[in-house]
N, C-alpha and C positions, 0 to 999 in steps of 0.2 A: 480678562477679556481685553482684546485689542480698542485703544480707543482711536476712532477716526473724527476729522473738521472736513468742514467742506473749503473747495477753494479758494483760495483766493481771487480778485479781480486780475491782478499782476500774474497769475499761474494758468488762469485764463487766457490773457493775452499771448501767453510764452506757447500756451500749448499750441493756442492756434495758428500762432506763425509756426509753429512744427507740424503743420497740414495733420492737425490732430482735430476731431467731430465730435459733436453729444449729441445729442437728441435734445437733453436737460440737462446743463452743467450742474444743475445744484444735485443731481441724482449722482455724481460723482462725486464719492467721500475718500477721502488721503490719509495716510498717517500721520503722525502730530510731525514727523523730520522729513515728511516726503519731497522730493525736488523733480522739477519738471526735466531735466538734464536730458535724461536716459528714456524719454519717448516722443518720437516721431510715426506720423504717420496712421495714427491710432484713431479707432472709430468706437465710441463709447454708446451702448443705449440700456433701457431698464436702469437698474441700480447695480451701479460700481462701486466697489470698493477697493483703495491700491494701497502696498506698502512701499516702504522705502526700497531705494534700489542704490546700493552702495557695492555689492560683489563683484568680483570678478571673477568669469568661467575660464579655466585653462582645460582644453579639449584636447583631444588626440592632434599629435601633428607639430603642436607648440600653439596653438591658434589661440587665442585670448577674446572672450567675450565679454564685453559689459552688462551687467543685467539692466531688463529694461523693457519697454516694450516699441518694438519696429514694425510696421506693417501690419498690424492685426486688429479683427472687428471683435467689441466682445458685449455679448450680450447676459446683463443677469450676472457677471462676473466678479468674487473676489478674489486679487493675487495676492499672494503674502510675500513677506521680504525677501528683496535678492533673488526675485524670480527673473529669467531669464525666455522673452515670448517672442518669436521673430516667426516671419514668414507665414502667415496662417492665410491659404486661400480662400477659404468662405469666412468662418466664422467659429468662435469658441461661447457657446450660451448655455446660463444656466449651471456655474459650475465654481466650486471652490475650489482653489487652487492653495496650495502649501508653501511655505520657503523652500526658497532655494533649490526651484525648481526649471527646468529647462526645457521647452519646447520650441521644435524649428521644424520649417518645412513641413504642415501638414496641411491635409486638404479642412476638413471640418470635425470637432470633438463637440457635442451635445448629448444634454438628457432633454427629452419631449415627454411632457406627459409626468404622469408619477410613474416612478420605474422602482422595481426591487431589485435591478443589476444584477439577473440570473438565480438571484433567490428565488425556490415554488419553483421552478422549472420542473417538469415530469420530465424524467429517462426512463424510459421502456426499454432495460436490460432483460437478457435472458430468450422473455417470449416479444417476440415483436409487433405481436401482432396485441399484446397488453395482458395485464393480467398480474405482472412484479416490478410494477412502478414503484421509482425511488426520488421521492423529493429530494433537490439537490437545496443545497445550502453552505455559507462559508464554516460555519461548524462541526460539517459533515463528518463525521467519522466514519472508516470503515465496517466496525461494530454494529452502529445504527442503522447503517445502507441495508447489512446484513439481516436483521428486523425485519425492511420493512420488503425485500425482497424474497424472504425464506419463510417468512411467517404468516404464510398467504391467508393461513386457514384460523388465524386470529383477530377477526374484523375489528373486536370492540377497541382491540390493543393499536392497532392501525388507524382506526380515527381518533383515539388519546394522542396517538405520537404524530399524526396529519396538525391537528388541534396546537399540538406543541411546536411545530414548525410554524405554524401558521402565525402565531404568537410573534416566534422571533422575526417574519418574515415585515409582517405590520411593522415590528418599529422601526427596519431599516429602509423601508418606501417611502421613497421623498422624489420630489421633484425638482431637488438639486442634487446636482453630481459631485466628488469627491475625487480631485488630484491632489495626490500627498505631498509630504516633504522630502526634497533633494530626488526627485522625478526626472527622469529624462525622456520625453517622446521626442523621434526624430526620425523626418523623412516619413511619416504614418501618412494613410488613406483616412477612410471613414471611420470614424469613433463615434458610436451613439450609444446612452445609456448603460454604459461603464465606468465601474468604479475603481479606481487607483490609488494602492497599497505606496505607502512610502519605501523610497531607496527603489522602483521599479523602473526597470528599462525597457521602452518597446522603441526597437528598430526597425524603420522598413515594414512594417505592418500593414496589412493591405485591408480590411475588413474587421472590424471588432466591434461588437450588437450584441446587447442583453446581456451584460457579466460582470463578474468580479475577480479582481487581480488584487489578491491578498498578499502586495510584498509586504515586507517588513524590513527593517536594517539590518536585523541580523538574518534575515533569508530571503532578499531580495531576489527578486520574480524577474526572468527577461522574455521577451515576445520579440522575433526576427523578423527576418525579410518574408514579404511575402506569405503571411500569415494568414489561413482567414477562418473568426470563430465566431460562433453564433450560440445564446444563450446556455451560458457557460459558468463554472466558477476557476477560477487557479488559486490552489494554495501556494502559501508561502514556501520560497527555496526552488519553486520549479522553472522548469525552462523548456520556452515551445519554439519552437525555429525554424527555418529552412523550409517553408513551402508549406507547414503542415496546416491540416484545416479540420477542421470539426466544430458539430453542431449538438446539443442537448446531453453535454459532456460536464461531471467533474474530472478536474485535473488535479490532483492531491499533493500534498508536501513530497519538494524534492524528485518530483518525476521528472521526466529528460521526454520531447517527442520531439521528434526530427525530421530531413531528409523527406519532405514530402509525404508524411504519417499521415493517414486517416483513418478518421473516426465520427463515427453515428452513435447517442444514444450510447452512450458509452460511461463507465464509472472506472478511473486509473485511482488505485489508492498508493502511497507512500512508497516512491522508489521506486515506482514501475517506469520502466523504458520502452520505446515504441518508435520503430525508426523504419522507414519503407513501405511495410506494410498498411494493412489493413483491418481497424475493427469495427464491430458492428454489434449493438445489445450483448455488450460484453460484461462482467464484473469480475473488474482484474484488481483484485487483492494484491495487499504490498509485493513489491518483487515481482511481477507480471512483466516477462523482457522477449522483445520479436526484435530483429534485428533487420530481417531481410525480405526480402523484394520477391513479391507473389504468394507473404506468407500472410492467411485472413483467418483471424480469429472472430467466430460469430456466436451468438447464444450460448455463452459458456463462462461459470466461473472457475476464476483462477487465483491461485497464487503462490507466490516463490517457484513460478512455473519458467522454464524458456523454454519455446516454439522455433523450432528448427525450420529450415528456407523451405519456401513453398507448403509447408505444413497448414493445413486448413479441417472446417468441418463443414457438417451440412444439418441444416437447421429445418429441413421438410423435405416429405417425401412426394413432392409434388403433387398430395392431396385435398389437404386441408388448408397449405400456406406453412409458412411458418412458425409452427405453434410447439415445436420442440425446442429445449435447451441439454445441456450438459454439464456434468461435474468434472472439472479433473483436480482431482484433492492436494494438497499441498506438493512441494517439490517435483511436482510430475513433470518430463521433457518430452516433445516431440520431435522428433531425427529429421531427418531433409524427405520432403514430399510425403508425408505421413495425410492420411485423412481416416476421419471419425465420423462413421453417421449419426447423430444424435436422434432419437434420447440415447446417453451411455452415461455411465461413471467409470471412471478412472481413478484406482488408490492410491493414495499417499506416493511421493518419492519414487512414481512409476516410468518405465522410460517405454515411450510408443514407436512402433517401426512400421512402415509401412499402412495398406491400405483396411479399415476394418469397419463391417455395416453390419455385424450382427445385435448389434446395442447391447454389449456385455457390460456388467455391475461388475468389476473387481475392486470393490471397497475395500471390502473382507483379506484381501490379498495384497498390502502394502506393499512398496518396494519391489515390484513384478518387473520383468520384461514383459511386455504383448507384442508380440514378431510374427507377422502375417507373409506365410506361405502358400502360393497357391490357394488363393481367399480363405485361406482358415487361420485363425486365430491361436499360434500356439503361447501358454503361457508359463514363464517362467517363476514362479513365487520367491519370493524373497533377493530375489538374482542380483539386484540395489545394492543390499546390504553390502558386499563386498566389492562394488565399485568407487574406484578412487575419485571420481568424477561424485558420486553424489558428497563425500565426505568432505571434497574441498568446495561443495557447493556451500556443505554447512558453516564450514571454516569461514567464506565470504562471505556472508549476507552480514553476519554483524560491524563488519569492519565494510560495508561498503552503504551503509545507512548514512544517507547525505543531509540529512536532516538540521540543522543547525540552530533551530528553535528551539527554545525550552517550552515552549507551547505545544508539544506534540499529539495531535488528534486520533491516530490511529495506535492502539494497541496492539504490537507485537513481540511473540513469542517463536525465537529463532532454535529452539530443542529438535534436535531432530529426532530424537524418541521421548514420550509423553506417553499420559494415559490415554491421549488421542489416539496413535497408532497400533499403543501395545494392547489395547482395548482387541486391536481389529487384529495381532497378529494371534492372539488369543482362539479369536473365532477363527480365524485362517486356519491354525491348528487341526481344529476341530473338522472341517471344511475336508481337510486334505486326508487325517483321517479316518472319515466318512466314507469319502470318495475310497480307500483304501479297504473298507468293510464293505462299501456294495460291488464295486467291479471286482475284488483280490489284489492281494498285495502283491503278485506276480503279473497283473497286469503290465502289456505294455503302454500303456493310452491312457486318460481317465478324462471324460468328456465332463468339464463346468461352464454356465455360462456361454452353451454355446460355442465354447473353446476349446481347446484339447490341451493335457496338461499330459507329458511324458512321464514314465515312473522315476527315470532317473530325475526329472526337475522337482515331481512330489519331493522324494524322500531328501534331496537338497532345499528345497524352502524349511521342509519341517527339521531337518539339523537349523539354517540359519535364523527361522524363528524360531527356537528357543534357543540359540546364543542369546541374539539379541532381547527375546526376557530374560535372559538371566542379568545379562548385563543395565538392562533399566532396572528392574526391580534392586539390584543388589547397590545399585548408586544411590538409589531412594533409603536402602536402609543405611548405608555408611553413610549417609548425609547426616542420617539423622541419627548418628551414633555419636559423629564427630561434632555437631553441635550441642549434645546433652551433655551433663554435668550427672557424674554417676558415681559411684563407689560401690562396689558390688552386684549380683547380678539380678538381686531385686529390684535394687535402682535403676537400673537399664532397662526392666522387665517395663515398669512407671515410666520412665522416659518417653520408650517405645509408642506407649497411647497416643493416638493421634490426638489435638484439641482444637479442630478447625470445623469451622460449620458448615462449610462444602465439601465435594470430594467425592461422596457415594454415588455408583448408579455408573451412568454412560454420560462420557465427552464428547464436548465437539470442537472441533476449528470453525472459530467465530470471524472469521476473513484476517486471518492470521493471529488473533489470540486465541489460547490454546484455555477452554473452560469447564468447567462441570455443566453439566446439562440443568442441574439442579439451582444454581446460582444464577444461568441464561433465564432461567423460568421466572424466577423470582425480578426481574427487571422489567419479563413481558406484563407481571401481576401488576407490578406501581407502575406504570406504564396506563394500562387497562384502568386500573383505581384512580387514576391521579395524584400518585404521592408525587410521582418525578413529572415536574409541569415545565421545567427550563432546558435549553438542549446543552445548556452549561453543566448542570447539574447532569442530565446522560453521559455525559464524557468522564465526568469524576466516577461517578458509580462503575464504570466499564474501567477505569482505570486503577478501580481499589480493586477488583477482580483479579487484574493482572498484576497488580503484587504480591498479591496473598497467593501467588502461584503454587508456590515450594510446598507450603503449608497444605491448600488444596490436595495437591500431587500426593502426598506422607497418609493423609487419610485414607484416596486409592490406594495408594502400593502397599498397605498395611493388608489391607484385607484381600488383597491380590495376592501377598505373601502367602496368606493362611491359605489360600486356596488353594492356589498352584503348587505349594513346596507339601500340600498336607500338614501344615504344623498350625500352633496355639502360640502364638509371640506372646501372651500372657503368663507363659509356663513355660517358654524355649529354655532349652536349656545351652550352656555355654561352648559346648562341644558342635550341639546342632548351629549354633547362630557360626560357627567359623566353618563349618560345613557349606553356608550358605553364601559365606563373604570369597569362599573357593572355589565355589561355580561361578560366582562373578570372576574374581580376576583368569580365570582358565576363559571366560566366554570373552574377553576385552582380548588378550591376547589374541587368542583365536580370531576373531575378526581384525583385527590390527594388521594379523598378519597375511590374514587372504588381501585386505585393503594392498598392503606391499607387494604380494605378486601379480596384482589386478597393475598395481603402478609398472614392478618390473615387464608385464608383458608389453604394457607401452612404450616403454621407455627401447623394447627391442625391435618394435617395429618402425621404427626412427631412426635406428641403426645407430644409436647410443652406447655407449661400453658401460658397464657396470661402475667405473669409478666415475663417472656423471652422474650416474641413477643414485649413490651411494651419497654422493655432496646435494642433490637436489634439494632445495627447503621443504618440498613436502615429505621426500622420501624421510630426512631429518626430522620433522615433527612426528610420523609415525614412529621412529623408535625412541624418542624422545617421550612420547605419549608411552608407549609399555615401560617405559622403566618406571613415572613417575606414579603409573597405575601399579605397579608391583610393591615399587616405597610404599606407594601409600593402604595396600595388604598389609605389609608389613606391621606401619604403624596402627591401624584397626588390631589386627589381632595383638599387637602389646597392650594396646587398651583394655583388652576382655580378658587378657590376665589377672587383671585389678580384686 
């Protein structure tokens, strides 16, 4: 703990020939090496506290500052060393300040009152009109958000975890405020009741009320020009800039908003981007990206989704208000001026085109095109699969996770097939051969949902969903071929056994972690009970979830195996299991290679030559991807030699 003296008589004197004021000089305490040197101008009242001021700031330009303070009223204030405080038009009260920290040119930074700094705030996502309120909070995960917004119909479990927020919200309400260490504000408007993360930068800020700015040093936070946000939180690593404004908003590690962004009532988790547009009672899951101008995302959750320009929904039917929301399930995109009247859901890795109000569920039908002609709905199942566009989607998201903390809040799972999807392309199957038993399999049309589905798109979804299970399931079993230790094929037979205590039943995408339904349940129970009372402790639990993945997944796919191939992996025998390792690598190739001529048709509408398409680095990672998929056939079936 820092020790302060009060001043002297001689420091006294110095100050106040430096047109420096107290209220009560003895209310003013120093460091034990303080020197009056480095302030002028200075109006002290309440109780101060100063450090040494020995640094020097080198700014953009060459410009060199002394730290110190010049022209500033402070009320209630401590500064720690080497802080650097010029120009303050009103006044700074109420507020600890950090080394080595810089502030110029602002108008006024206060806390009033006892404040939780955007902690407890409600966001009314989804329905706006209420109803999937999500307490915000600096620990927020997108896991938890997902609780308390999807679990509507679990009261007892919702005042446990109210209860638990509420907890953490108490010990962080104080009625003094927190600027970190090695801070810079400069050139800012109004600051009230805002709390500030070390290593954080806010520029040019025009408004900032009720929140918390969670930088850290290794993922320091910046806020631009012209900013203006209202009971808020930002996580660490993120950046809001350029005009944008929003009110009753989390902003999660590592998101980017820009360019005059807005946002209502709004939940951006982990790497979402938002530049131009507009959102409103949104819940956008990691990787939630709009780019452009006219484009409004409203009552709808999202993630690992991009919204193409002018792409919007609609949230009521002009009867009751707006009391509708929407799904669109993981990797779904919407094309240039697409609109959705909600309620609807949207599958997995779906691409939307055009205008569509009939509120179609194509859960069950992942990976679809939906392409509205003449206001009808046609849909393409599976049609995803083989675009190169969703493949290098999946190729990016991990290598573009900006995230720089080891403190990471949101759990995600970047598989573009799981038991999530393959769950649903299961039922698709079934779905399409339904439809194929009631209308005829000579059918030319087959009316789902509202929509119409072509025979020739049937009977291509149902070829590329079952590529694609052959190709998940069979990675799941070479996974877990090539991590067992075996000699023979009873040992393989033992191997095989799953020993994980999740897995069975039905998954879900948990706002980007991918879980057993059975293991979500088990978190709403101690939740409900009160085993889980800390929201520290909810982050660990949701994050030992998501590494017991593989092992979760081996549990499903085991008894997926048995069902869909018809066999006994307890009694397979050695001939059937390479049977089974052969419809995979035949189903990887197969899509690999429509993936290539999905690429080569682009690559000719660009009027590209083929020895371009051939050197391209993605064209090169597909064939690159079949060979190492065929090696490693190879090397499984030497295995099962043994």
């Amino acid at each position: 703990m820092k020790l302060y003296r009060n001043l002297t008589n001689e420091e006294i004197s110095a100050l106040t020939a430096q047109m420096c004021t107290s209220s009560d000089w003895s209310s003013v305490k120093v460091a034990q090496d303080f020197s009056t040197e480095y302030i002028r101008y200075a109006r002290f009242s309440g109780n101060i506290f100063l450090g040494a001021f020995r640094k020097e700031f080198q700014l953009a330009g060459g410009i060199k500052k002394h730290s110190g303070l010049y022209h500033v009223t402070l009320h209630n204030v401590t500064v720690g060393d080497d802080c650097c405080i010029e120009n303050v038009k009103n006044y700074i009260a109420n507020y600890d300040i950090g080394e080595g920290t810089f502030i110029e040119n602002v108008d006024i930074i206060l806390t009033d009152a006892h404040s939780s700094f955007g902690n407890g705030v409600e966001v009314s996502v989804l329905n706006e009109t209420g109803g999937c309120e999500v307490v915000i909070y600096d620990r927020l995960s997108a896991q938890t958000a997902y609780l308390m917004a999807k679990f509507r119909d679990c009261p007892d479990m919702l005042s446990s975890l109210r209860r638990t927020i509420g907890g953490y919200v108490d010990k962080i309400t104080s009625s003094t405020g927190t600027i970190g260490t090695h801070v810079m504000i400069a050139d800012a408007g109004y600051i009230k009741n805002v709390r500030i993360g070390d290593y954080c930068k806010i520029e040019g800020a025009s408004r900032l009320k009720n929140g918390s700015i969670n930088s850290t040093s290794d993922a320091p936070v910046h806020v631009g020009v012209n900013v203006i946000g209202d009971d808020f939180i930002i996580s660490s690593g993120a950046s809001v800039e350029d005009g944008v404004t929003f009110s009753r908003c989390f902003i999660g590690q590592a998101c980017r908003l820009g360019h005059n962004y807005s946002a209502t009532d709004s939940l951006f988790f982990s790497n979402c981007q938002g530049e131009h547009g507009e959102a409103c009672a949104v819940f956008a899951g990691p990787f939630t990206v709009t780019h452009h101008k006219s484009t409004l995302l409203i009552a709808g959750m999202f993630s690992f989704m991009n919204a193409g320009s002018g792409s919007n929904q609609s949230n009521h039917m002009y009867k009751l208000g707006p009391i509708h929301h929407g799904l669109m399930e993981r990797g779904s995109k919407t094309a240039s001026d697409s609109y959705i009247l909600w309620p609807a859901k949207v599958g997995a890795f779906s691409l939307v085109m055009g205008r569509h109000v009939s509120h179609q569920d194509t859960s069950d039908l992942p990976f679809s095109y939906l392409i509205e002609q003449q206001n009808t709905t046609y849909i393409m199942p599976g049609a995803n699969l083989k675009s190169v566009g969703t493949i290098r989607d999946a190729k990016k998201w991990p290598t573009r996770d900006r995230r720089s903390s080891a403190d990471r809040l949101d759990q995600i799972n970047f598989n573009l097939l799981s038991p999530f999807v393959i769950q649903k392309m299961l039922r698709g199957t079934e779905i399409l051969k339904s439809l194929q038993r009631v209308a005829g399999v000579d059918s030319d049309t087959y009316t789902y949902q509202s929509g119409v589905i072509k025979r020739s798109s049937l009977l291509k979804g149902l070829e590329y969903y079952g590529m694609a299970i052959d190709k998940f399931l069979g990675n799941s079993l070479i996974s877990r071929i090539m991590r067992s230790k075996f000699e023979g094929l009873d040992q393989l037979r033992q191997a095989l056994i799953p020993d994980a205590g999740y897995g069975d039943g039905e998954w879900a995408d948990v706002a980007g972690m991918i879980a057993p339904n059975t293991a979500l349940d088990d978190v709403v129970k101690d939740i409900r009970n009160g085993v889980l009372t800390d929201v520290d402790e909810l982050n660990v639990r949701f994050a030992g979830i998501h590494a017991n993945y593989y092992d979760y997944e081996w549990n499903w796919a085991y008894k997926a195996i048995e069902d869909y191939y018809e066999v006994d992996l307890k009694n397979i025998s050695a001939d059937k299991l390479r049977e089974l390792i052969g419809r995979w690598k035949d189903s990887v190739v197969r899509l690999d290679r429509l993936v290539y001529e999905d690429a080569r048709k682009d690559f000719a509408l660009s009027s590209m030559n083929d020895a371009s398409l051939e050197s391209n680095p993605f064209v090169v990672s597909i064939h690159d991807h079949i060979r190492s998929k065929t090696d490693l056939y190879a090397e499984v079936i030497a295995r099962l030699q043994c």
